[in-house]
C-alpha positions in Angstrom: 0.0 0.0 0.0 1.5 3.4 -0.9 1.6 6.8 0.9 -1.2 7.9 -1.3 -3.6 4.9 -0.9 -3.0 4.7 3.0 -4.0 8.7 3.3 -7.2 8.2 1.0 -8.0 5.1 3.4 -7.7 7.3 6.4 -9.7 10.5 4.6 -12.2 8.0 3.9 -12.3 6.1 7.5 -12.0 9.5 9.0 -15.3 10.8 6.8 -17.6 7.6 8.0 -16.4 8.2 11.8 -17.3 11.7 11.3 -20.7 10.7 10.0 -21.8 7.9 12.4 -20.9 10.0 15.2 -22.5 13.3 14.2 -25.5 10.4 14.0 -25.2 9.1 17.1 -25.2 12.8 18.9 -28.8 13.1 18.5 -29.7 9.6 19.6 -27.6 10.0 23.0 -29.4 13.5 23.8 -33.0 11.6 22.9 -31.5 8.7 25.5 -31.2 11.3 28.1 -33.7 13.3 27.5 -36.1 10.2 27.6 -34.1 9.0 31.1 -34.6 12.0 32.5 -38.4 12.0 31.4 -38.5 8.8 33.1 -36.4 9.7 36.0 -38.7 13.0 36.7 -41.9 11.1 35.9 -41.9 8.0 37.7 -39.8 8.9 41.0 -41.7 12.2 41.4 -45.0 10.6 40.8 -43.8 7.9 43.6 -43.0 10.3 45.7 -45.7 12.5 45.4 -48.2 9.8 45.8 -46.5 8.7 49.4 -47.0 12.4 50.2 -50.7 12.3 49.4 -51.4 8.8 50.9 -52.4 7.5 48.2 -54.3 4.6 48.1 -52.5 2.5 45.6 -48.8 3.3 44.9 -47.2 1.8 42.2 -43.3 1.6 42.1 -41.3 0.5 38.4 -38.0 -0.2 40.5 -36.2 -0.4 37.4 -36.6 3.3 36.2 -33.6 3.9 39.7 -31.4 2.2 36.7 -31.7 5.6 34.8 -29.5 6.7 37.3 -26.5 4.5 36.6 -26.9 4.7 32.8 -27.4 8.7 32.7 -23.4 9.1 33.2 -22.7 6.5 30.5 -25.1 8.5 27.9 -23.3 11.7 29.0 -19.9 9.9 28.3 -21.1 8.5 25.5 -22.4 11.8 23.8 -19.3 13.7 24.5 -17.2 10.8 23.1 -19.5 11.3 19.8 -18.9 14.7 19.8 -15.1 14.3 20.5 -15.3 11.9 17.2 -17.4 14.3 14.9 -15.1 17.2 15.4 -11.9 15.3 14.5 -12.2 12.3 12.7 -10.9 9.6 15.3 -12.3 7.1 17.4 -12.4 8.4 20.7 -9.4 7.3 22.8 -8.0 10.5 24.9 -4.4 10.1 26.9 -3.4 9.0 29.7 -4.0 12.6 32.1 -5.6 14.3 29.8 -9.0 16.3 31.0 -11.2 13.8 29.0 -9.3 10.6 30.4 -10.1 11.9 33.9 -14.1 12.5 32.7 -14.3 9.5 30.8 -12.7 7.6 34.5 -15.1 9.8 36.4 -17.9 8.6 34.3 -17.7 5.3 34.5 -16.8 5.6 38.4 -20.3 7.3 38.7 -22.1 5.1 36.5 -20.7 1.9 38.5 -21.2 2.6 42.2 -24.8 4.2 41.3 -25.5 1.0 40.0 -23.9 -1.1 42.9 -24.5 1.5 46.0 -27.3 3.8 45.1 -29.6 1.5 42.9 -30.3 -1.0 45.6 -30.1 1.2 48.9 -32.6 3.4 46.7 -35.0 0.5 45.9 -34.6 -0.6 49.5 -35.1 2.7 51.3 -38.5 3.2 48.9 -39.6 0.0 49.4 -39.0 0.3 53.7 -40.7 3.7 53.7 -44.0 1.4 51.9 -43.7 -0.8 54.7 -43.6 1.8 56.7 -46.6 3.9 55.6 -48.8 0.6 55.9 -48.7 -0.3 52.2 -48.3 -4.1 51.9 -48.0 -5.3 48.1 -50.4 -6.9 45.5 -50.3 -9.0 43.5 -53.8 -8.9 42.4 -53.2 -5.6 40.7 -50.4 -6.8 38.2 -51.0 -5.9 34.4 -50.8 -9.1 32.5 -47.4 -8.8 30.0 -45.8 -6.1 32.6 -43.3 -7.0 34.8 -41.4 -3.5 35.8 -43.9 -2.2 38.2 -45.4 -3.6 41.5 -48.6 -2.3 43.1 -48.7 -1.7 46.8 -51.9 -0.6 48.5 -52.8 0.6 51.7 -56.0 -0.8 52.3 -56.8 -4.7 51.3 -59.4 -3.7 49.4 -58.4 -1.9 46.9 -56.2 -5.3 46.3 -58.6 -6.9 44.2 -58.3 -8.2 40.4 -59.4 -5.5 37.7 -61.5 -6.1 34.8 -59.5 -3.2 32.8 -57.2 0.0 33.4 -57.4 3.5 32.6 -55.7 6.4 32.2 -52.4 6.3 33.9 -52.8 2.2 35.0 -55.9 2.9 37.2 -57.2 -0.6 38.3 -61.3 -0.9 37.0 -63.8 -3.4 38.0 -67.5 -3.4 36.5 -69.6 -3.6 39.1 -73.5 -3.6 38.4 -72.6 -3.3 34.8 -70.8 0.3 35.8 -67.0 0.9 35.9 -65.6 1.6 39.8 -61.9 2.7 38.9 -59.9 3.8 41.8 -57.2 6.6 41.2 -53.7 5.4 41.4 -51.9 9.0 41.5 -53.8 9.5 45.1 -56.3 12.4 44.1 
């Protein structure tokens, strides 16, 4: 291979890495955005529902993943960015400020996933047993298996006919729908 043919391979390798990672940029920042959707949406609803008594609660334990994975998508996007603006894989040196973040990153992303994950999912699921909510099973949505149902009162434990709205539990009873409101209101 000559001098020539080895600096059109790189122009040409350089030119797709460019591409696929000015492609990738947007995806990461959708993969955020739609953590932090989650993140926002399901633990404050949680929360705000314990506040309010509510008498079901239901928990999706696995949205407190979105907290290990959020610094992994911010590595992730910068390392795209890193890659569209010059043509190389992303691969900084040794003490360099992006070998410290990318470290940092993935320090984050690992002890939230093996320290704050479970004591998070543990500390929500104590302050249900502490409250008085006991879980049901009764409640589960057939095909679902990220979200468990707690209640605070056995009868709203009961097996719906249907669901509405935002997973509100429905039974027809004398041919009329009693639905009982999951976000507590």
């Amino acid at each position: 291979m000559t001098l020539r043919t080895k600096h059109r391979y790189s122009q040409k390798l350089s030119a797709k890495t460019r591409i696929i990672a000015t492609a990738f940029i947007p995806f990461m920042l959708f993969m955020i955005s739609l953590s932090l959707h989650w993140l926002i949406k399901f633990l404050i609803q949680l929360y705000g529902r314990l506040q309010r008594e509510a008498l079901i609660v239901e928990t999706q334990y696995i949205v407190f993943v979105f907290l290990a994975a959020l610094p992994i998508f911010a590595l992730v996007t910068i390392s795209a960015i890193v890659a569209a603006y010059t043509g190389k894989k992303f691969d900084p040196p040794k003490g360099s400020a992006l070998f410290k973040f990318q470290n940092l990153m993935f320090t984050v992303a690992f002890k939230t996933l093996i320290y704050l994950v479970p004591a998070a999912v543990i500390i929500i699921t104590l302050i249900l047993l502490a409250k008085g909510y006991s879980p049901c099973g009764k409640l589960y949505i057939p095909g679902t298996t990220r979200q468990i149902y707690w209640v605070n009162d056995d009868r709203a434990c009961f097996k719906p006919d249907h669901y509405i709205n935002d997973n509100w539990p429905c039974k027809i009873v004398n041919g009329k729908d009693v639905c009982i409101p999951v976000d507590g209101r």
